[in-house]
C-alpha positions in Angstrom: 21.1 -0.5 -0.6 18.2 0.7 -2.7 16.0 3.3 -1.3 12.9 2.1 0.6 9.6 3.5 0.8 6.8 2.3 2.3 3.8 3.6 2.1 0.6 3.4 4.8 -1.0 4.7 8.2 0.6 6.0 11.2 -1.9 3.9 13.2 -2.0 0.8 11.0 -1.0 -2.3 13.6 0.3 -4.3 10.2 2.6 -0.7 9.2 4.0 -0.7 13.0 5.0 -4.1 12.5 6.8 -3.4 9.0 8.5 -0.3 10.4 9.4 -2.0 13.2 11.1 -4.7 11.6 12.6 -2.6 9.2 14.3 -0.4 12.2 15.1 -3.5 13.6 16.6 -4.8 10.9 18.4 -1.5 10.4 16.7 -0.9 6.6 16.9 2.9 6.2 13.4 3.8 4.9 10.9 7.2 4.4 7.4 6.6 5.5 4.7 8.3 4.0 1.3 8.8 5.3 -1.4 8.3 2.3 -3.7 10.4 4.3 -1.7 13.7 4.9 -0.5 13.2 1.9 -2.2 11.8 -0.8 -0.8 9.6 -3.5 -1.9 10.9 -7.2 -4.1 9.0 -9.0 -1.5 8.3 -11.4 0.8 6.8 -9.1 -2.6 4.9 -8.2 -2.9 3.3 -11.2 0.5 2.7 -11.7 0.5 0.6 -8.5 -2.7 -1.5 -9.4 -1.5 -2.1 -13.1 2.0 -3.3 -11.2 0.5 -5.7 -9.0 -2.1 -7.1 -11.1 -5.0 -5.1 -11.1 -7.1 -3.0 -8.7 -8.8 -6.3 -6.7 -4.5 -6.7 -5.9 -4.1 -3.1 -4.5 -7.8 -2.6 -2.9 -8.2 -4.2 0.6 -11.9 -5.7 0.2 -11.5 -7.2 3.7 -11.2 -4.4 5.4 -14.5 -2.3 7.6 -14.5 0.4 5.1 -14.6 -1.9 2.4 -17.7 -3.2 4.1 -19.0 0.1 5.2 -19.2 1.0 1.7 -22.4 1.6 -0.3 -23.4 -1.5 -2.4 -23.4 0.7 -5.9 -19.8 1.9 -4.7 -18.0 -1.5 -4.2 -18.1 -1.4 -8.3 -16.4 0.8 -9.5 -15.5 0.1 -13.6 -12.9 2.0 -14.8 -9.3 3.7 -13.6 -10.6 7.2 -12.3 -13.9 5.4 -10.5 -11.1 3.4 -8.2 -8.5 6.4 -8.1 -11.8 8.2 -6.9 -12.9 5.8 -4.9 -9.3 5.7 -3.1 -8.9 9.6 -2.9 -12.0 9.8 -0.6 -11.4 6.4 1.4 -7.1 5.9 1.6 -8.0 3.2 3.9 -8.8 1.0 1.3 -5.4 0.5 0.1 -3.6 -2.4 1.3 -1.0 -1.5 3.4 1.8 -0.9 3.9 2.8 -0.4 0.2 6.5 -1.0 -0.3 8.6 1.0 -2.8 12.5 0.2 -4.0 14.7 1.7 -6.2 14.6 -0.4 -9.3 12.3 -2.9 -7.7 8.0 -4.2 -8.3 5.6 -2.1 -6.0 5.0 -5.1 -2.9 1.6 -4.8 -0.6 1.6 -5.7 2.7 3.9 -7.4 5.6 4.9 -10.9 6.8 8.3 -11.3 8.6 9.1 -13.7 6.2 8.2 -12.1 3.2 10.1 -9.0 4.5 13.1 -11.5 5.1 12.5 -12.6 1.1 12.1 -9.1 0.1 15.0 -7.6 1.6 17.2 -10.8 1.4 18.7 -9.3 -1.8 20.2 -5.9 0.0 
């Protein structure tokens, strides 16, 4: 089985539900709390270039997205978002999934977990 990362917040309801069902499901993973410690920018970009694009990795529905100044909800190039997440980790969608060999994923449905890790 590859090796399973996920990526999030200790207290994030939508991560307890992905670690949960992982341990339930018996998927060795590492979690890895963005806040204590902080992904690099790089890996940053390399996520939103992944996925699609910063609007892809960026949770714009979230409180601190809304809490934000107006002039900070634009940020136009790669080290004004790897910025913008370094101060505010809650903005990343959550919980970010890494496998060996396999595309970056965001976030957690039973069934897309079921599709994700169908292939293990």
């Amino acid at each position: 089985m590859a090796a399973v990362t996920l990526y999030g917040l200790p207290n994030c309801d939508t991560c307890k539900k992905a670690r949960n069902w992982l341990g339930r499901f018996e998927v060795e993973h590492v979690f890895v709390d963005y806040r204590a410690q902080p992904v690099p920018a790089a890996t940053l970009k390399a996520w939103a270039a992944e996925l699609g694009g910063w609007e892809k990795l960026v949770n714009k529905s979230s409180t601190t997205w809304r809490n934000l100044l107006p002039q900070r909800k634009d940020p136009r190039s790669d080290p004004e978002w790897t910025l913008l997440l370094k101060e505010y980790p809650a903005l990343i969608r959550r919980p970010v999934v890494l496998r060996e060999g396999e595309p970056v994923t965001v976030g957690f449905t039973d069934n897309g977990f079921k599709n994700l890790f169908s292939r293990e």
